[in-house]
C-alpha positions as CSV (number, residue, x, y, z in Angstrom):
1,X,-169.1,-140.6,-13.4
2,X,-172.1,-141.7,-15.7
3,X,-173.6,-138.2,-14.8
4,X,-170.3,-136.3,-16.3
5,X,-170.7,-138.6,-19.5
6,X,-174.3,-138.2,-20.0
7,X,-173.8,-134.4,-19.2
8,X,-170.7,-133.8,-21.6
9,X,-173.0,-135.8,-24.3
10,X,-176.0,-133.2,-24.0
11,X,-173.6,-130.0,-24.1
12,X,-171.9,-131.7,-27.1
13,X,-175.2,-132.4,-28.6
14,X,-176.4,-128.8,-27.7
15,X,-173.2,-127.3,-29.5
16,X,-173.8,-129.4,-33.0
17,X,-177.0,-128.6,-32.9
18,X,-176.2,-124.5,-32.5
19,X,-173.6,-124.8,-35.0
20,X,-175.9,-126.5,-37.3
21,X,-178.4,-123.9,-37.2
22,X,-175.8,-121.5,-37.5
23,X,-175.1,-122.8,-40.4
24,X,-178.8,-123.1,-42.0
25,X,-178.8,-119.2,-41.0
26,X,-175.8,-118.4,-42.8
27,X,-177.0,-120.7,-46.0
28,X,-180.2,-119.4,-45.9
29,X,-178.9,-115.8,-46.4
30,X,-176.3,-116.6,-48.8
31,X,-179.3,-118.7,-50.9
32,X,-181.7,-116.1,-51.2
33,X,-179.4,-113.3,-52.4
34,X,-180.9,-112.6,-56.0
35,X,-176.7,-111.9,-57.1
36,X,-174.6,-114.8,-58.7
37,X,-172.5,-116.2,-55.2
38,X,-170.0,-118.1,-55.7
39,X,-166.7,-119.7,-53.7
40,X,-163.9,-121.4,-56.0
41,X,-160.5,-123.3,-55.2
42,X,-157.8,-120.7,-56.3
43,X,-155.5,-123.9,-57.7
44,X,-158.5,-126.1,-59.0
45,X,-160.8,-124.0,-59.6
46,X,-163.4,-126.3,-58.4
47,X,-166.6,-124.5,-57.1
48,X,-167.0,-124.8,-53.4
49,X,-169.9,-123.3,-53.3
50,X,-172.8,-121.6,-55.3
51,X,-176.0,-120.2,-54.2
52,X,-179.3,-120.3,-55.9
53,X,-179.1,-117.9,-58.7
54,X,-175.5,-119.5,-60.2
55,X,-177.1,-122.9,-59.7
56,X,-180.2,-121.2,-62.2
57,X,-178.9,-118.8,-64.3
58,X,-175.6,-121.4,-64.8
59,X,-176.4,-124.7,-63.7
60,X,-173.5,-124.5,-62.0
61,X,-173.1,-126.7,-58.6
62,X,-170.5,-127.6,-56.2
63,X,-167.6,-129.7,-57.5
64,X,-167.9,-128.3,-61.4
65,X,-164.7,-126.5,-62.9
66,X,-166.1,-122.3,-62.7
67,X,-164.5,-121.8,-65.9
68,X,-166.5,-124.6,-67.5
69,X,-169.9,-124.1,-65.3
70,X,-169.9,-120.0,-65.6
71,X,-168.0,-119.5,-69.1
72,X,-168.3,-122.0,-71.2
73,X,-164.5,-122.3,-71.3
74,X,-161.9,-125.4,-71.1
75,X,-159.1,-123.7,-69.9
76,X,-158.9,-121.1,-67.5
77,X,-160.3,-117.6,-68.0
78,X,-157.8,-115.0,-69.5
79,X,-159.2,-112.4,-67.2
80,X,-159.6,-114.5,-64.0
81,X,-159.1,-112.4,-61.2
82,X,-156.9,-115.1,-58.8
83,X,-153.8,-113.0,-59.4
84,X,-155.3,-110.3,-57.7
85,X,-155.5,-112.0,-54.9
86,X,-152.6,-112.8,-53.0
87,X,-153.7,-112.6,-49.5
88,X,-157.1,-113.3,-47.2
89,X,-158.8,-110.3,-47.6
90,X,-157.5,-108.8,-50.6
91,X,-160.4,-107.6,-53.2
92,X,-160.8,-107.2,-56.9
93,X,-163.6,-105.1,-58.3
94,X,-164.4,-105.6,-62.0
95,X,-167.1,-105.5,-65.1
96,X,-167.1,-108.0,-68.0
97,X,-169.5,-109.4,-70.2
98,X,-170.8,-113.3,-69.4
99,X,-169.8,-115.5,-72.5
100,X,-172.5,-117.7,-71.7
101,X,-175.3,-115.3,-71.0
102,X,-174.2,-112.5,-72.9
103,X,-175.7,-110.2,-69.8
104,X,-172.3,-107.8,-68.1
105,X,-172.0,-108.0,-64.3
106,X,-170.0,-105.9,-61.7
107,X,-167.9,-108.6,-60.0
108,X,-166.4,-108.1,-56.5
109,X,-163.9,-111.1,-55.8
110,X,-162.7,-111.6,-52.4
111,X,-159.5,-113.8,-51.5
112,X,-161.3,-115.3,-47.9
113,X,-160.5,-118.5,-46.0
114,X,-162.0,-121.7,-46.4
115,X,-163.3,-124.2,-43.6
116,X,-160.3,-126.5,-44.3
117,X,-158.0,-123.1,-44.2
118,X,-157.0,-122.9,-48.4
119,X,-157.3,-119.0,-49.9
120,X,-160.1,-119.4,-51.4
121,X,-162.0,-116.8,-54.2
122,X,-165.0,-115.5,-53.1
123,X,-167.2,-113.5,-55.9
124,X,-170.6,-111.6,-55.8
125,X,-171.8,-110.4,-59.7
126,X,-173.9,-107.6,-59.9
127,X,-176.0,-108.1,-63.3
128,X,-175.3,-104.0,-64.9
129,X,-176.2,-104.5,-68.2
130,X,-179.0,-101.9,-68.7
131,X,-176.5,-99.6,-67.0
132,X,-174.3,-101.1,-69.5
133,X,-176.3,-100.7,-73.0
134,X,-177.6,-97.6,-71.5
135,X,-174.3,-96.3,-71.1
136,X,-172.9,-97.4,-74.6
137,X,-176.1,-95.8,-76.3
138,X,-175.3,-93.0,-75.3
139,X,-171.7,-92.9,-75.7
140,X,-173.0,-93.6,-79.6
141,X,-175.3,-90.5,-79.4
142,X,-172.1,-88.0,-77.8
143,X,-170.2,-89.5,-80.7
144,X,-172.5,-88.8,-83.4
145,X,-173.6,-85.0,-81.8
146,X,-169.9,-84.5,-81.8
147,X,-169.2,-85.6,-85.4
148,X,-172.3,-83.3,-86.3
149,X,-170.9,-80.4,-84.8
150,X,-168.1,-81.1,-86.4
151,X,-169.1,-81.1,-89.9
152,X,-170.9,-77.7,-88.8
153,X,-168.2,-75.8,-87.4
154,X,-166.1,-77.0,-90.4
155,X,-169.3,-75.7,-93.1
156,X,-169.2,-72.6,-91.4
């Protein structure tokens, strides 16, 4: 009987220990993407979790309010994207400009679930904003050709 105890002990110790690394892997991967990562409560909006470039570009860390950490906001963000996402697996695909940094990002939310099984919001930000600038310059230069032309088909 000792044997069957000692033996059940080293599988179970063999299983944490898997699950652990596991774990590490999946963290590791999450950490080192170079995108803002970030998991909030739907409800709370606490953060669950945040990898390495919220927690540096933000300061943002697990437990602070995202609409405080990422925004600078006290209330919740006008253009949140929770209502979007009704079920696990639904997905929200967006572009807006950071009030905080002033930098625009592409930001794919995902409703996913959680370890304690809550619907949880899942985003990855994209930082666009030479795309963006480059984009808008341009728009500014069509405008003014067109406005030129304009004035030229109207002279002649």
């Amino acid at each position: 009987m000792d044997e069957k105890i000692a033996l059940v002990g080293k599988w179970r110790a063999e299983a944490i220990h898997k699950i652990d690394e596991e774990r590490n892997q999946l963290l590791s991967i999450f950490d080192n993407i170079r995108e803002p990562v970030f998991v909030a409560s739907m409800d709370t909006h606490h953060i669950l979790y945040a990898n390495n470039a919220i927690k540096e570009l933000f300061g943002a860390k697990v437990g602070d309010i995202c609409y405080e950490a990422l925004q600078g906001e006290d209330s919740p963000c006008d253009f949140c994207s929770n209502k979007y996402l009704q079920e696990v697996g639904d997905e929200h695909v967006w572009e807006f400009k950071n009030k905080r940094s002033g930098r625009w990002y592409k930001c794919m939310d995902r409703a996913i679930r959680w370890t304690d099984g809550k619907m949880v919001k899942m985003q990855l930000a994209v930082d666009i904003t030479k795309i963006k600038e480059e984009t808008i310059n341009m728009e500014s230069s069509l405008n003014t050709l067109q406005t030129a032309i304009h004035m030229i088909t109207r002279a002649i």
